[in-house]
C-alpha positions as CSV (number, residue, x, y, z in Angstrom):
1,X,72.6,146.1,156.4
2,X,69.1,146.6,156.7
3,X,68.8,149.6,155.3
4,X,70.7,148.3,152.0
5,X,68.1,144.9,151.9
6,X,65.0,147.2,151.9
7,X,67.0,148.8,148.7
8,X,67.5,145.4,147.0
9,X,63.8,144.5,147.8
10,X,62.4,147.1,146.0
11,X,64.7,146.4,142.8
12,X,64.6,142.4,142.8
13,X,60.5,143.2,142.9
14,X,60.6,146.1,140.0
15,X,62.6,143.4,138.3
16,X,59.9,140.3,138.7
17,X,57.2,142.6,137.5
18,X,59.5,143.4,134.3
19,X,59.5,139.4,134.5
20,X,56.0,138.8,134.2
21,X,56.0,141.5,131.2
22,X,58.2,139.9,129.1
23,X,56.9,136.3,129.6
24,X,53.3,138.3,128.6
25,X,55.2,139.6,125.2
26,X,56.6,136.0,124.8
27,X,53.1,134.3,124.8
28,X,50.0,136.1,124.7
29,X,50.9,139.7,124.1
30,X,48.6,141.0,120.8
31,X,50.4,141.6,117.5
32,X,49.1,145.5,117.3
33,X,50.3,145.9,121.2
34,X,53.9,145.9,121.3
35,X,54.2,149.8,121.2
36,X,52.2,150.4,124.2
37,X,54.2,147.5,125.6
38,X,57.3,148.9,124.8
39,X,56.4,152.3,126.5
40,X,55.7,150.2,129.6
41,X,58.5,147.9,129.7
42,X,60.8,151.3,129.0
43,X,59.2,153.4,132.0
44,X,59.4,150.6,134.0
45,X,62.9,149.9,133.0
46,X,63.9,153.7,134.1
47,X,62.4,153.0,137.7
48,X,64.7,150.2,138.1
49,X,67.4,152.2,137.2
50,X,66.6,154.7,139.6
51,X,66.5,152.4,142.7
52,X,69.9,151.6,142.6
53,X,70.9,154.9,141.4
54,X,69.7,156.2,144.7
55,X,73.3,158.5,146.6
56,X,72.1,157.2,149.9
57,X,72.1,153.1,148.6
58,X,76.4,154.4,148.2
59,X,76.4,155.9,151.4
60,X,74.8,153.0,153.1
61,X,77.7,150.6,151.4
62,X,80.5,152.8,152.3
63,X,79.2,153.1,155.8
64,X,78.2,149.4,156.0
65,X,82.4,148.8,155.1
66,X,83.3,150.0,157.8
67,X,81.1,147.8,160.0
68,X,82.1,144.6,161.7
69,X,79.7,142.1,159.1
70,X,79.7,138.3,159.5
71,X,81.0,136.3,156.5
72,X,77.8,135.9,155.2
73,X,77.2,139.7,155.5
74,X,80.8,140.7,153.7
75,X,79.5,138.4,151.0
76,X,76.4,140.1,150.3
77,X,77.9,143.6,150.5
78,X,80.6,142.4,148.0
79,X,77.7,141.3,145.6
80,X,75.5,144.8,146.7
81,X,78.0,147.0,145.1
82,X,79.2,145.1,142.3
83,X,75.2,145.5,141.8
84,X,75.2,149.0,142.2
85,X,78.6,149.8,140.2
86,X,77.3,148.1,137.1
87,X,74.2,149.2,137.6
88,X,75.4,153.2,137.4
89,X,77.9,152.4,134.6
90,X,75.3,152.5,131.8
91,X,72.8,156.1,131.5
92,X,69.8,155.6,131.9
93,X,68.8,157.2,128.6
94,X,70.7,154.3,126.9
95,X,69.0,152.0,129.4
96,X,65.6,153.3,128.1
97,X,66.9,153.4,124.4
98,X,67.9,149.3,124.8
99,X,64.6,148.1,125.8
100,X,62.8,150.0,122.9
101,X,64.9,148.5,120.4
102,X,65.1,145.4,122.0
103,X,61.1,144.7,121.9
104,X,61.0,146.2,118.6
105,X,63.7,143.9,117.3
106,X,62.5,140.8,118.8
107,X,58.7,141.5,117.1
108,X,60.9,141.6,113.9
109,X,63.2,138.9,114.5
110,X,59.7,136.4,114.6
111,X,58.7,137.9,111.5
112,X,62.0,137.6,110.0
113,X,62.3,134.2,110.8
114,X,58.9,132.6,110.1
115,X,59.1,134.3,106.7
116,X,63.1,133.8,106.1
117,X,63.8,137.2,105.0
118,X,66.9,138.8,107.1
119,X,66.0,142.2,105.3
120,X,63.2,142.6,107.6
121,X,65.6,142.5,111.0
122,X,68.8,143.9,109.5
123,X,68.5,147.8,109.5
124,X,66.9,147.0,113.2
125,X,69.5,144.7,114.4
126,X,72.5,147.0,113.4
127,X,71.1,150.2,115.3
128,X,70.3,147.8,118.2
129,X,74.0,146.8,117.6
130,X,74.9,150.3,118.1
131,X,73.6,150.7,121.2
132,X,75.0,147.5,122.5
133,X,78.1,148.8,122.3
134,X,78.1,151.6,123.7
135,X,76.4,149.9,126.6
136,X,79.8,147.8,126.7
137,X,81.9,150.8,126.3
138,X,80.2,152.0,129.1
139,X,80.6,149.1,131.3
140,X,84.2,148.3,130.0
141,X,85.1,151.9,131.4
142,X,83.2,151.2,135.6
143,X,84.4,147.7,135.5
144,X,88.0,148.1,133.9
145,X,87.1,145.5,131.3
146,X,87.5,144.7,128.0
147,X,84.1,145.2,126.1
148,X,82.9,141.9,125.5
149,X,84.2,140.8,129.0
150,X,82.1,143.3,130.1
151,X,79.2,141.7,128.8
152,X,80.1,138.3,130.0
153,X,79.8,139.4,133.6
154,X,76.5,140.2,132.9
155,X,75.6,136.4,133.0
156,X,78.5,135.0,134.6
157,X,81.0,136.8,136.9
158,X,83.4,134.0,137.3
159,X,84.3,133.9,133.7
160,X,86.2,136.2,130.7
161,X,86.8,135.5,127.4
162,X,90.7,134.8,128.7
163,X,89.2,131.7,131.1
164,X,86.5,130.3,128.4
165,X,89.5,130.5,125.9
166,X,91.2,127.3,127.5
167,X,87.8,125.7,128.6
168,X,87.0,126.5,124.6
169,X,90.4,124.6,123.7
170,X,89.1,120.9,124.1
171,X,86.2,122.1,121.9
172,X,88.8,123.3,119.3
173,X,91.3,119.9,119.8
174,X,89.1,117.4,120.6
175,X,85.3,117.7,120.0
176,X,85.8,119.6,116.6
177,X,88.4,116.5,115.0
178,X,86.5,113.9,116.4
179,X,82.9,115.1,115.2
180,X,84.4,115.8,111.6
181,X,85.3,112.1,111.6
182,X,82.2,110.5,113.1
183,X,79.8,108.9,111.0
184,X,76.7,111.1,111.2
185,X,73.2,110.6,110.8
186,X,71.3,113.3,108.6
187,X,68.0,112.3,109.3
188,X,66.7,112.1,113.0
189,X,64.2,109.7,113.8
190,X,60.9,111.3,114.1
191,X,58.6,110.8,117.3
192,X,54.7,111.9,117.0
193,X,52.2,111.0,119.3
194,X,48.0,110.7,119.2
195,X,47.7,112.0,122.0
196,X,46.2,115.9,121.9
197,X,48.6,118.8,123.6
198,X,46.5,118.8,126.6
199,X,47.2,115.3,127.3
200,X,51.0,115.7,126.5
201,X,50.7,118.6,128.9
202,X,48.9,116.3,132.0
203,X,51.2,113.5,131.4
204,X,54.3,115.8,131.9
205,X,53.5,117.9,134.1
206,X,53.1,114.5,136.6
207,X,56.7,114.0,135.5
208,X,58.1,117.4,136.3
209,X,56.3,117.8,139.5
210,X,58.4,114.4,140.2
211,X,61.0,116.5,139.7
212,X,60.5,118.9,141.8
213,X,58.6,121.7,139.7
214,X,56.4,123.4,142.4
215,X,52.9,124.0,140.1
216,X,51.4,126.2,142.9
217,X,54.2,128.6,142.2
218,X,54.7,128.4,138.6
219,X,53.1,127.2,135.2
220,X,53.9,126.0,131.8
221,X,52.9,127.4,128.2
222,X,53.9,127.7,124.8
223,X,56.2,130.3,122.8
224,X,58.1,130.6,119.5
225,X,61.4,130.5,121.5
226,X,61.3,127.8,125.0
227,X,62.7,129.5,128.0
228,X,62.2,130.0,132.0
229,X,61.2,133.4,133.5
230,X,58.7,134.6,135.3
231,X,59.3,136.0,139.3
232,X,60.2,135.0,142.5
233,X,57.6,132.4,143.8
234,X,56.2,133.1,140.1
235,X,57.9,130.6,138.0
236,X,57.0,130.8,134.2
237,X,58.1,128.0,131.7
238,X,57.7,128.0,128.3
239,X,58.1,125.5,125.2
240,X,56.9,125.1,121.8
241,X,55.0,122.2,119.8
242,X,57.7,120.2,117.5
243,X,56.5,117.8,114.8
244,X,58.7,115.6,116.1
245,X,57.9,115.4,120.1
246,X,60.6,115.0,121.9
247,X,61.9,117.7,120.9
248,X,59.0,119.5,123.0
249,X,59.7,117.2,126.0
250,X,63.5,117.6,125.5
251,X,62.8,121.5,125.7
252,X,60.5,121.2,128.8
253,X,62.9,119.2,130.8
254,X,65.6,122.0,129.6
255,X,63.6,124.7,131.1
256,X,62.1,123.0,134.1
257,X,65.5,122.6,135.3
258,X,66.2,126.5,135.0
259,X,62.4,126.7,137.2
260,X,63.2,124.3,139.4
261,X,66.7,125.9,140.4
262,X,64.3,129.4,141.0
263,X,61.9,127.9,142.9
264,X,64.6,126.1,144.9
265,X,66.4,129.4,146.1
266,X,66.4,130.1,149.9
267,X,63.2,131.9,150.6
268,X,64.6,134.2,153.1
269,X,67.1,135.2,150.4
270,X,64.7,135.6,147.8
271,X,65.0,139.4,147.4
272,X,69.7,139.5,148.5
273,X,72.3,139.5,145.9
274,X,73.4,136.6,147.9
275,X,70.5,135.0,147.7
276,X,69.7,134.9,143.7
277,X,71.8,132.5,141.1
278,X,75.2,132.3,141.2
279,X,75.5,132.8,137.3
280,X,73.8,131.6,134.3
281,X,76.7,129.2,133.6
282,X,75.7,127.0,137.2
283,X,72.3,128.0,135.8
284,X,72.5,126.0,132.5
285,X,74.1,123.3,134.3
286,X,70.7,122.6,135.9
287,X,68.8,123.0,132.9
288,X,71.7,120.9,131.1
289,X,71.5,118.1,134.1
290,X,67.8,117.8,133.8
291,X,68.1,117.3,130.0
292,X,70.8,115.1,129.8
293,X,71.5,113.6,132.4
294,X,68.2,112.7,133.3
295,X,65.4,112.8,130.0
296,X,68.3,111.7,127.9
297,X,69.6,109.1,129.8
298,X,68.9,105.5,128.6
299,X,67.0,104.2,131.4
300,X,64.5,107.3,131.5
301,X,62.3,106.9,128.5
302,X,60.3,104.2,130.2
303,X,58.3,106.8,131.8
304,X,56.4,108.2,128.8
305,X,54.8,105.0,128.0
306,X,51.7,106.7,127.5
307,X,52.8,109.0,125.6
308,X,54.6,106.8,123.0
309,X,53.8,102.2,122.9
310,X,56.3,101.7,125.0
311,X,58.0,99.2,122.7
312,X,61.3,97.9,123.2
313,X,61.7,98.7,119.4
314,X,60.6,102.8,120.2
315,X,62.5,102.4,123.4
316,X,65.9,101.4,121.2
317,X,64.6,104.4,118.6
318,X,64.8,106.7,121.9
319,X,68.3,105.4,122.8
320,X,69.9,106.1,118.7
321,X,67.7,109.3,118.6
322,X,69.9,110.9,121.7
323,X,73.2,108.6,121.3
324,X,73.8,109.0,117.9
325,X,75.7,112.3,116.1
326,X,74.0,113.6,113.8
327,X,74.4,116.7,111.2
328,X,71.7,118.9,112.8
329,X,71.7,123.0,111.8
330,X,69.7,124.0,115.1
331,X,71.8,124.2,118.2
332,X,68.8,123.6,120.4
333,X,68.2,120.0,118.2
334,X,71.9,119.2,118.1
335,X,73.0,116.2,119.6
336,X,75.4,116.4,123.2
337,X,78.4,115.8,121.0
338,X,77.8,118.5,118.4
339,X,76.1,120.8,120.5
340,X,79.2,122.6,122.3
341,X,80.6,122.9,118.6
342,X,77.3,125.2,118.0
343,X,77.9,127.4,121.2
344,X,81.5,127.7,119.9
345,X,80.6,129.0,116.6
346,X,78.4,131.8,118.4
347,X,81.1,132.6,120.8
348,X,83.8,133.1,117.7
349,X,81.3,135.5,116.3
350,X,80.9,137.5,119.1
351,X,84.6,138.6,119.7
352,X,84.5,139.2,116.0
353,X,81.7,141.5,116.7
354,X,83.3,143.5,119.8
355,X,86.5,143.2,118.4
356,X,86.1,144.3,115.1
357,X,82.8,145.7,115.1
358,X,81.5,143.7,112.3
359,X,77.7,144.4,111.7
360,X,74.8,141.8,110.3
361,X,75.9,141.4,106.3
362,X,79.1,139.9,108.2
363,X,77.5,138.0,110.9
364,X,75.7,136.0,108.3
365,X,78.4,135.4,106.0
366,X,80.7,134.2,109.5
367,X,77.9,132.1,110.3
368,X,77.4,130.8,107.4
369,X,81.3,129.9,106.6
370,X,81.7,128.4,110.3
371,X,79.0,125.8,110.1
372,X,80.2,124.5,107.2
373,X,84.2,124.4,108.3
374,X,83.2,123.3,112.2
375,X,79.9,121.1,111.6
376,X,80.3,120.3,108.1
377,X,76.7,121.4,107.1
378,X,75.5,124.0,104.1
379,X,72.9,125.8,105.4
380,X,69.5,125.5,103.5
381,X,68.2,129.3,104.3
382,X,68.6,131.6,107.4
383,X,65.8,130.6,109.6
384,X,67.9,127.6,110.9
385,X,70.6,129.5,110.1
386,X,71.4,133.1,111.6
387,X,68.1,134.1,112.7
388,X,67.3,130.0,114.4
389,X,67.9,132.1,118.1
390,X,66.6,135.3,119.6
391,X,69.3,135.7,121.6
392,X,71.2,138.5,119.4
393,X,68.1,140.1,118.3
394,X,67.3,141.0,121.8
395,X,70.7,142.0,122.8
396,X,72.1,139.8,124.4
397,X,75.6,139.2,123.3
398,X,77.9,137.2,126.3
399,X,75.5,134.7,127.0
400,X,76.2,132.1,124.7
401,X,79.1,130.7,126.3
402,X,77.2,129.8,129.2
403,X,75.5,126.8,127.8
404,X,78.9,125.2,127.3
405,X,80.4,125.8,130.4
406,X,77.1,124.7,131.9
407,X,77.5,121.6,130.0
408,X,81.0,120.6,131.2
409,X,79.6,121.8,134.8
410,X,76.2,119.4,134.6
411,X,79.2,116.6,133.8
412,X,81.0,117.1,136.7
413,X,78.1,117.4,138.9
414,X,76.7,113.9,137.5
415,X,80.2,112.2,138.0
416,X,80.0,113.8,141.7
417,X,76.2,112.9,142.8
418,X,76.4,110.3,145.3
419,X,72.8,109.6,143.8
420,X,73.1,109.4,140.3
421,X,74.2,106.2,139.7
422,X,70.8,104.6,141.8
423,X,68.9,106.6,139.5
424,X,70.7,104.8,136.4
425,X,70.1,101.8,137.6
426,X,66.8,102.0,138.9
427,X,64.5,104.6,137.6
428,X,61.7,105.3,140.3
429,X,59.8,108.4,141.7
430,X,62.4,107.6,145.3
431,X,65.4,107.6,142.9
432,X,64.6,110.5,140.8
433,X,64.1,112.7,144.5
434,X,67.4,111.2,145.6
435,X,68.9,113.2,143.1
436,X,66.9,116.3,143.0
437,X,67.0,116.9,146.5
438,X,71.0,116.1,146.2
439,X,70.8,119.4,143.9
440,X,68.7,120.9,145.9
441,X,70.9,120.8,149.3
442,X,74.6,120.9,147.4
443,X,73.3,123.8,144.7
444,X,70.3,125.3,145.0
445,X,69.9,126.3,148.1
446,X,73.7,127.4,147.7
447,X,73.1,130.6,145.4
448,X,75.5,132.8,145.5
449,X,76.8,131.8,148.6
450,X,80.0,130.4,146.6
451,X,81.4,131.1,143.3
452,X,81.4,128.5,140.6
453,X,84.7,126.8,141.5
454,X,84.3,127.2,144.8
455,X,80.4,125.1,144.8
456,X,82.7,122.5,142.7
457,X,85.4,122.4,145.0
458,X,83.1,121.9,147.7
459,X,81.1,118.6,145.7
460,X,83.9,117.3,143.8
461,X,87.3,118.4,145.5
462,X,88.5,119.9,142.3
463,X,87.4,123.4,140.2
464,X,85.9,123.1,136.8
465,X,87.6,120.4,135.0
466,X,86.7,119.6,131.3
467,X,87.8,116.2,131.7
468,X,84.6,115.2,133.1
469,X,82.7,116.5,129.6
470,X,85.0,115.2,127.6
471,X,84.1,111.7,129.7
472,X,80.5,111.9,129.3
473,X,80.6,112.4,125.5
474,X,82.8,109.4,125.2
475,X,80.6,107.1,127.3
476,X,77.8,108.3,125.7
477,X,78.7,108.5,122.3
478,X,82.1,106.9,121.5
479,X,82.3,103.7,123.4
């Protein structure tokens, strides 16, 4: 197997370097230098193609087959070639083709949306839509899947559009009806603070190191769009200024989850299949778990005293901000409740789009028509509307369902920590790494050791159940 390691080292590294790039285009990269970036990130993406295009990496799997391997050894081959199959399904011409357009479209996609014009990003988006699928016709064909399946695996390989159907049902028969007849606040309550952005950033920074955000491998800055990248022992969050602050915070707990899950991987693994993520659905879960099971939850708010009075009044605020439905266009705003409505919205559009091959003009209209029949809301213009993500516009098309079945993962994990319920009750620096270290041991350090169902099995003596969302939406909201 040591021959086939030295092969993944030199790919996982290509692939933090292509990390660092795109966290540079996402925050400080010049206006007149995305061409030159584009060439770069396109070369660069050809030599990662070629690494695990490489005849001898098959040889070395076919001959390693035949080997007498440990379990932990027939795991990692199992994820090697999976690795290696899908990364030889798509040409690398297309390969080098996707991350041109991809750059060029996400350049257009910020100008589009700051300036709420969809003509800028729609000539764009449908070539880029072009090549997308043929990169799933591509895959479909290696991986004996249907298209969009296809591009599911790409985030999670323990889901298809046939499993997230029934998790999606209880979205469709329960969350849908019961949103439609909640009473629901238009108006969120709006949190500002005196205190300058560096200040925001010392005070929380203290709070994210408490848990368990390593600063001498990673950093925080600001973007248009929050998110976690970066590179092995390289951690990069991002988040962007709200006028309304909790919003920011609500973002940086999102992402620090996501870092603190990468910073938490085995070290020795750092550069195995084995040893990365199991999927981005466990993936959101952590981000999800950090957000709302932990910033969101009613005892938590006491810790940003200094960022807010500190009131019992602001406190109570805090409590009807995050507890209360509301009618909120922007999925990464919405409320708990309403959110997996937003995630199922995208998801519906998607198989329309693989299925039918519909192109923007009918993505917008789709959108448009779903968030009024699903959420009840008219959409004002198409900046909170079909251009409020980047997701699409850099394309990525598969991914969306992850936050949802992250969500009902993070649920199930929460009724399962031992820990959890000491943190509730009383909210301390020793409580708070009770918990994080309970992730840590039971998740984290897991990676792809066990599959989705199999790390639940293994915490909470059952697979994925949506029970356990449906039960933290009605505590929180309902009851």
């Amino acid at each position: 197997m040591d021959n086939l390691k030295k092969y993944f080292k030199n790919y996982y590294v290509l692939n933090d370097i292509s990390g660092i790039l795109f966290w540079d285009n996402a925050t400080n990269l010049p206006a007149k230098s995305i061409e030159s970036r584009s060439d770069q990130m396109s070369i660069l993406a050809e030599y990662i193609d070629q690494e695990l295009r490489d005849l001898n990496i098959i040889k070395e799997i076919n001959l390693n087959k035949n080997k007498d391997l440990n379990d932990y050894d027939k795991k990692n081959l199992l994820l090697m070639e999976s690795i290696v199959l899908k990364e030889n399904a798509v040409d690398g011409l297309l390969k080098s083709q996707l991350v041109k357009k991809k750059l060029k479209c996400e350049h257009l996609w910020r100008e589009a949306r700051e300036k709420n014009d969809v003509s800028i990003i729609e000539k764009d988006f449908n070539e880029l839509l072009n090549l997308v699928h043929e990169e799933a016709s591509q895959l479909s064909k290696s991986l004996s899947l249907n298209p969009y399946d296809a591009l599911i695996s790409n985030y999670d390989r323990d889901y298809n559009s046939s499993k997230i159907d029934k998790l999606f049902e209880i979205i469709k028969t329960d969350i849908i009806p019961q949103y439609l007849n909640l009473e629901k606040i238009s108006k969120p309550t709006i949190f500002k603070s005196d205190l300058s952005k560096d200040d925001i950033f010392q005070h929380t920074n203290l709070k994210l190191k408490e848990l368990g955000f390593n600063f001498d491998y990673g950093r925080i800055d600001q973007s248009m769009h929050p998110f976690c990248g970066g590179a092995n022992k390289d951690v990069r969050i991002t988040t962007r200024f709200e006028d309304n602050i909790l919003e920011t915070l609500s973002a940086l707990f999102h992402e620090t989850g996501h870092g603190v899950y990468e910073q938490n991987r085995p070290t020795e693994l750092l550069y195995e299949p084995i040893g990365q993520a199991r999927s981005l659905s466990v993936h959101e879960s952590q981000s999800l778990f950090y957000e709302n099971h932990i910033f969101k939850s009613k005892s938590y708010f006491q810790v940003f005293n200094k960022i807010f009075d500190g009131s019992k009044d602001m406190h109570q605020s805090f409590i009807e901000h995050y507890h209360t439905v509301r009618l909120n266009p922007i999925r990464v705003s919405a409320d708990e409740f309403s959110y997996p409505i937003h995630v199922f919205i995208r998801y519906e559009i998607e198989k329309e789009i693989f299925n039918n091959k519909i192109q923007f003009k009918d993505i917008r209209h789709l959108w448009n028509k779903y968030y009024k029949q699903y959420l009840d809301i008219d959409l004002p213009n198409d900046t909170v509307g079909v251009l409020q993500d980047i997701h699409w516009y850099e394309g990525i098309f598969g991914y969306f369902p992850t936050y949802a079945i992250g969500a009902m993962i993070s649920s199930q994990i929460k009724f399962s920590c031992p820990e959890y319920q000491s943190f509730v009750d009383n909210v301390s620096e020793e409580s708070i790494y009770k918990v994080t270290d309970w992730l840590k041991n039971n998740i984290h350090q897991k990676a792809s050791l066990y599959s989705s169902d199999e790390m639940l099995q293994n915490i909470s003596g059952e697979s994925l159940n949506s029970s356990y969302f449906l039960k933290h939406l009605n505590n929180r909201f309902i009851q």
